[in-house]
N, C-alpha and C positions, 0 to 999 in steps of 0.2 A: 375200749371204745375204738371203732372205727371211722376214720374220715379221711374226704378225697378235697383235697385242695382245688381250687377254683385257679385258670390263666392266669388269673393278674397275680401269683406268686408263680416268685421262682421254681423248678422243680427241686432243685437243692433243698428246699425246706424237706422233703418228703426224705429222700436222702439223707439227711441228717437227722430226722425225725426217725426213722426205721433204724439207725445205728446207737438212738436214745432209747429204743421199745416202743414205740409207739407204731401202731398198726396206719400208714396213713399212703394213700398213694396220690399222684398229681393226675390231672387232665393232659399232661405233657408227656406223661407216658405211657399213658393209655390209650394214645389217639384219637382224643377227644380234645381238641383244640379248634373254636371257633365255632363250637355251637350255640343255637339258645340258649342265655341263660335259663329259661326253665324245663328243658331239657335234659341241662347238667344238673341243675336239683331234682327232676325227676328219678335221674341215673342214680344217682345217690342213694335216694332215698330206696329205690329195687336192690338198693347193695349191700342196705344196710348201714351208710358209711353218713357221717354229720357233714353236713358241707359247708367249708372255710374259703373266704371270701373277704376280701376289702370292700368289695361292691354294696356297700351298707344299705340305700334307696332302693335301689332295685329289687333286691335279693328278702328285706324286710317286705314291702310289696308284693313278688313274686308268696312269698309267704303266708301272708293272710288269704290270697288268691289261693291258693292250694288248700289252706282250713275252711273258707266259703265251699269250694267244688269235694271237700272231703277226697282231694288228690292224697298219693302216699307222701309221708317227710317223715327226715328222720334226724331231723335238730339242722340247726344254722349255728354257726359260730362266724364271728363280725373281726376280723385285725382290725387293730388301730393302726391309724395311720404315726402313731409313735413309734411302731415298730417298723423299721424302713428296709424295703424290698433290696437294698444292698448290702444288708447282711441278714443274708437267709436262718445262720445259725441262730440268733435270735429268735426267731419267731418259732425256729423247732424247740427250742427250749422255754419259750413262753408254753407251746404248744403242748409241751409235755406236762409242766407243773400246773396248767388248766387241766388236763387229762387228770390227772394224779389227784386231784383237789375234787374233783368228782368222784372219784375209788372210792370213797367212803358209802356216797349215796349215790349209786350209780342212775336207781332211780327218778333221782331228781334232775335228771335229763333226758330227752327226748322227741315225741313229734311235736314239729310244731313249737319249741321251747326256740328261743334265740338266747343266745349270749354272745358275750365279747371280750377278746381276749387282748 
């Protein structure tokens, strides 16, 4: 699976995520920092990539709005705010045993599907 992390995490997730195997890059190093958010779900979604976000309100919203207009998506995934933005390694390693726990049925994720990790 592919996914591009949302601002409001650190880029270090992506960096520690990418040295665990996981395919995943940030908004912070790809020069995409301060856009719409639906924008960056739209970017995503042309990328291929699931888009990882604390922004839960918004981004669940922006989401249903995109299944109305049959815009592209290509999955949400939702952090909890349990997992805290000051230790990034955390959250790539949530990040990956969510990834891995889908390996089975990759299937069973997708457009339009949210979860939370």
């Amino acid at each position: 699976m592919r996914v591009l992390l949302d601002e409001d995490l650190p880029p270090l997730v992506a960096e520690v995520g990418r040295a665990l195997g996981t395919d995943v890059q940030s908004v912070h190093e790809i020069g995409r920092i301060g856009l719409p958010d639906p924008e960056q779900l739209l970017f995503a979604a042309r990328e291929g990539r699931i888009f990882v976000t604390r922004n839960r309100n918004d981004f669940l919203r922006f989401t249903a709005e995109f299944y109305r207009m049959n815009e592209p998506h290509a999955g949400l995934l939702i952090v909890s705010r349990k997992l805290p933005s000051n230790e990034p390694e955390k959250i790539s390693h949530a990040l990956r045993r969510w990834e891995a726990s889908r390996a089975v049925y990759p299937e069973s994720f997708g457009p339009y599907v949210v979860d939370f990790l």
